[in-house]
C-alpha positions as CSV (number, residue, x, y, z in Angstrom):
1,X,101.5,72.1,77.1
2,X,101.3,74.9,79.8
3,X,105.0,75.1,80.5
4,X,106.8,74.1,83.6
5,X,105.5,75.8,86.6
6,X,107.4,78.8,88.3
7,X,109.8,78.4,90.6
8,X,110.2,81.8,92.7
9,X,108.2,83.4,94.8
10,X,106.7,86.3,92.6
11,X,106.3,88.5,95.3
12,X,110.3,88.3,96.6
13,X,110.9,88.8,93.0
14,X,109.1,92.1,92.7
15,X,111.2,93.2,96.1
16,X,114.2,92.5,94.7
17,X,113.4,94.0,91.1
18,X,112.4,97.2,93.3
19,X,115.6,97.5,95.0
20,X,117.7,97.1,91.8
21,X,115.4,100.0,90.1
22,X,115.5,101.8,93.6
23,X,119.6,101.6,94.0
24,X,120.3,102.0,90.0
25,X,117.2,103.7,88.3
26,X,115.6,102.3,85.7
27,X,118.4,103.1,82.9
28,X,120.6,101.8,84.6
29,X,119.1,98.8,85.8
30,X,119.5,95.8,83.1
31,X,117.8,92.9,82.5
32,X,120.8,90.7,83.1
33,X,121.2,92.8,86.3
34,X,117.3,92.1,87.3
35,X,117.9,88.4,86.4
36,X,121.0,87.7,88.6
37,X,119.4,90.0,91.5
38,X,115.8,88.2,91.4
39,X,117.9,84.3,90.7
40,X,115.4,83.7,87.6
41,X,116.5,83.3,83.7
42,X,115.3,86.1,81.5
43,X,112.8,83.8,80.0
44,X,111.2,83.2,83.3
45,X,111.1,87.0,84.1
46,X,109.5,87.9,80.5
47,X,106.6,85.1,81.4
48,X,106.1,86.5,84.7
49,X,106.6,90.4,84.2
50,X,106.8,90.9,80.7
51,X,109.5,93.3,79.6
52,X,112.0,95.6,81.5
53,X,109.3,98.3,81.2
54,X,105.9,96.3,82.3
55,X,108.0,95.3,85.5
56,X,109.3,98.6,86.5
57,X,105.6,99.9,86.4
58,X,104.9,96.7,88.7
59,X,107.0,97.6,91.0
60,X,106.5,101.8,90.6
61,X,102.2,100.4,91.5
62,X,103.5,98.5,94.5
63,X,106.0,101.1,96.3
64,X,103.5,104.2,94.9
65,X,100.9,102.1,96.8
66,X,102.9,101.7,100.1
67,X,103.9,105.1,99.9
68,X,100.3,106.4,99.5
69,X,99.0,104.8,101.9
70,X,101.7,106.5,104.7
71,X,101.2,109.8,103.3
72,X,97.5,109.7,103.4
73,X,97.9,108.9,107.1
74,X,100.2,111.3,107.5
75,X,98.2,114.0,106.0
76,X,95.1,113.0,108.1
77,X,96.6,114.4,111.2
78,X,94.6,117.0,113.1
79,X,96.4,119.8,112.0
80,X,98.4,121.0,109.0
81,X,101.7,121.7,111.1
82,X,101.1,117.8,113.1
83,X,100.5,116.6,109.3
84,X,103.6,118.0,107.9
85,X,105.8,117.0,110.6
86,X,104.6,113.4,110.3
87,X,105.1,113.4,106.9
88,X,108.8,115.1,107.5
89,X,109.6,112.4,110.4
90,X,108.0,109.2,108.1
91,X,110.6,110.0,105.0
92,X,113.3,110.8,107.5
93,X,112.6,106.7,108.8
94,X,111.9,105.8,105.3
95,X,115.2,107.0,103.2
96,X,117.1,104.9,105.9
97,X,115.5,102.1,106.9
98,X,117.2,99.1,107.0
99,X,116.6,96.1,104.6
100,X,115.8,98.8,101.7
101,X,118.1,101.0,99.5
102,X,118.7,104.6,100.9
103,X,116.2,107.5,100.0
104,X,113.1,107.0,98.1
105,X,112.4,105.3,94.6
106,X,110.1,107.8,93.5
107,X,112.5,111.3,94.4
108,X,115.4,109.3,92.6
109,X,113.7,108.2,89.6
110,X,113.5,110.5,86.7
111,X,110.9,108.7,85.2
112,X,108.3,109.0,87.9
113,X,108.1,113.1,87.7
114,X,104.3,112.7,87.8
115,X,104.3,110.5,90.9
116,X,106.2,113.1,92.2
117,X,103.6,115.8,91.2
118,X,101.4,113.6,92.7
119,X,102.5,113.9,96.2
120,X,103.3,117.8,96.3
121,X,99.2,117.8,95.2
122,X,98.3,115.7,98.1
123,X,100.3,118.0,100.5
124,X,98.9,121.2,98.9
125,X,95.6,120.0,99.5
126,X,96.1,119.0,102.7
127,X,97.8,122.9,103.5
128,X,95.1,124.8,101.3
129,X,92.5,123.3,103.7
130,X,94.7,124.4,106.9
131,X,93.6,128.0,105.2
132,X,90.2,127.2,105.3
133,X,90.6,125.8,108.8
134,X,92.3,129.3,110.0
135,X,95.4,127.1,110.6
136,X,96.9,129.2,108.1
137,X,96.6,132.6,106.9
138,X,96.6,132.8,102.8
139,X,96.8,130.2,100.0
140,X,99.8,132.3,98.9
141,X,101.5,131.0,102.4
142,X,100.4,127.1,102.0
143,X,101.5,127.5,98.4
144,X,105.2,128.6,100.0
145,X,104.9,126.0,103.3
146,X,103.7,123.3,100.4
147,X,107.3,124.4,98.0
148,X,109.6,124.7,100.6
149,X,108.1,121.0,102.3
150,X,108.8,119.5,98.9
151,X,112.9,121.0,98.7
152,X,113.5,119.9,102.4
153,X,111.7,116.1,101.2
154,X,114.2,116.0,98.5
155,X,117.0,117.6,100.9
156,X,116.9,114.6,103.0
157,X,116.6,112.4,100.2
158,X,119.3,113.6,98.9
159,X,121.4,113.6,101.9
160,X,120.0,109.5,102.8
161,X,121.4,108.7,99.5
162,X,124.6,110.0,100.2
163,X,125.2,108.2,103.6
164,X,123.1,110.3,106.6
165,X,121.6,108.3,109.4
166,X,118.0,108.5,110.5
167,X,119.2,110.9,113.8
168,X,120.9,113.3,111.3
169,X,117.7,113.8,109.0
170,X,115.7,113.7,112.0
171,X,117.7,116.1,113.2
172,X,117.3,118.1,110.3
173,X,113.2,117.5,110.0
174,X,113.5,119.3,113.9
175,X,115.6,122.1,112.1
176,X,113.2,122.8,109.4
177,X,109.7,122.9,111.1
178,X,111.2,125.9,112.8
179,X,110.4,127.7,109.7
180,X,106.4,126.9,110.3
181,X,104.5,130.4,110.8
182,X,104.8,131.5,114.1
183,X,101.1,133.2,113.7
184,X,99.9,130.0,113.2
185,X,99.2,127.1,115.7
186,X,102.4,124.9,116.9
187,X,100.4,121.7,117.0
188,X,96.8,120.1,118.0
């Protein structure tokens, strides 16, 4: 007998697993919590996701995903001062959009230290070949732009989490790209 078929939608499921992990981390977040927050029994959410564990990296592929897809977009921009504003203004929008918990899964989560890593690689990439470009004028100064991108990221993480708006970390994202070189290009 092959069981009685699901009723949830799998994919609403997955949201509302990401949230809880999002808004409590994954200690934090229970399987009696995911099971009231998604509606479903835990049996139904072991035959769908498997444990606690399997569905937090679910729902880890899907936001990373998202998330990579935005920055890669972000990091295509003509130049490396254009790139890292977008990528400045995006997680300012992000960390307080409505319909989603504030500030970002992956800045919040302990667990995901290598997504994090991740990211700061794309970005110094993306600032290594501003050198090459003549954008910028050493690796030693994308290796600074590239630390000081990722504390102002977790800055307004940090600060979305704790109740700021989308004007006051845009505000902020206007404040910190003052710091870009002045002997480099403003933008394309």
């Amino acid at each position: 007998m092959a069981g009685r078929p699901r009723t949830f939608d799998r994919d609403v499921a997955l949201e509302q697993a990401m949230h809880a992990f999002w808004e409590q981390g994954y200690a934090a977040t229970t399987v009696s919590h995911l099971t009231r927050r998604i509606g479903i029994a835990a049996p139904s959410l072991y035959a769908a996701f498997g444990d606690k564990q399997a569905l937090f990296d679910e729902v880890t592929e899907l936001y990373v995903g998202r998330l990579e897809e935005r920055l890669d977009e972000d990091l295509a921009a003509p130049t490396a001062r254009v790139a890292v504003e977008a990528v400045l203004r995006t997680a300012a929008d992000a960390f307080t959009a409505t319909g989603t918990p504030a500030g970002c899964l992956v800045m919040g989560e302990p667990m995901l230290a290598s997504r994090r890593a991740a990211t700061r690689e794309a970005v110094a990439r993306r600032l290594h070949r501003a050198v090459e470009a003549g954008e910028l004028t050493s690796h030693e100064e994308a290796d600074e732009l590239g630390a000081y991108l990722d504390t102002v990221l977790a800055g307004l993480e940090a600060r979305a989490r704790d109740g700021a708006d989308t004007r006051e970390l845009q505000t902020a994202v206007t404040r910190a790209l003052r710091a870009w070189p002045s002997s480099t290009p403003a933008s394309a």
